[in-house]
N, C-alpha and C positions, 0 to 999 in steps of 0.2 A: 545536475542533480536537483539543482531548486526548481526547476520547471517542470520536472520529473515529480514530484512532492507537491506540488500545487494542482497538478494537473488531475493526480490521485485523489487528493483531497475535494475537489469539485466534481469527479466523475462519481464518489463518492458520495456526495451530498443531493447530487441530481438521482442517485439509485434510489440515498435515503427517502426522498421525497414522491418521487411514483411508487417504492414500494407502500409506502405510509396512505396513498390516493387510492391504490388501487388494492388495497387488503390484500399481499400478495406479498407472502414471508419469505420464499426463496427470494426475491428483490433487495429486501429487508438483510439477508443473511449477505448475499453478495456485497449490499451496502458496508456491512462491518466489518466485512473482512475486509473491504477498499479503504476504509477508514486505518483502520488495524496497520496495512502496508505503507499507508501515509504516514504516519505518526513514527514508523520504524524503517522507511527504506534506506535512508542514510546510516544506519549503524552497522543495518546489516550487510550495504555494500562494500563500507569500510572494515568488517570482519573479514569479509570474503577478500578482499585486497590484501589485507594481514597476511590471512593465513594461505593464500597463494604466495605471496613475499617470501616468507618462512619457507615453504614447501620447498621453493627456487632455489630457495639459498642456502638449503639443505641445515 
């Protein structure tokens, strides 16, 4: 999951950067949104693991 998180976070920052070079906002949006998923994909895979748990175990 940490390589997962890092990986986000760089593919992120390279969006951030050609979108910011090449004035090109769809880039730009992609960019925060990959930003946005980095900052949050460990909470929300461990929600998702919860509440699959729960579901199981009735």
């Amino acid at each position: 999951m940490y390589y997962f998180e890092i990986a986000l976070f760089v593919i992120g920052l390279l969006l951030l950067v050609m979108g910011y070079r090449r004035n090109h906002r769809n880039l730009l949006l992609c960019a925060a949104i990959t930003l946005f998923l980095a900052g949050t994909a460990q909470s929300m895979v461990e929600g998702f693991r919860e509440g699959y748990a729960e579901a199981r175990n009735g």
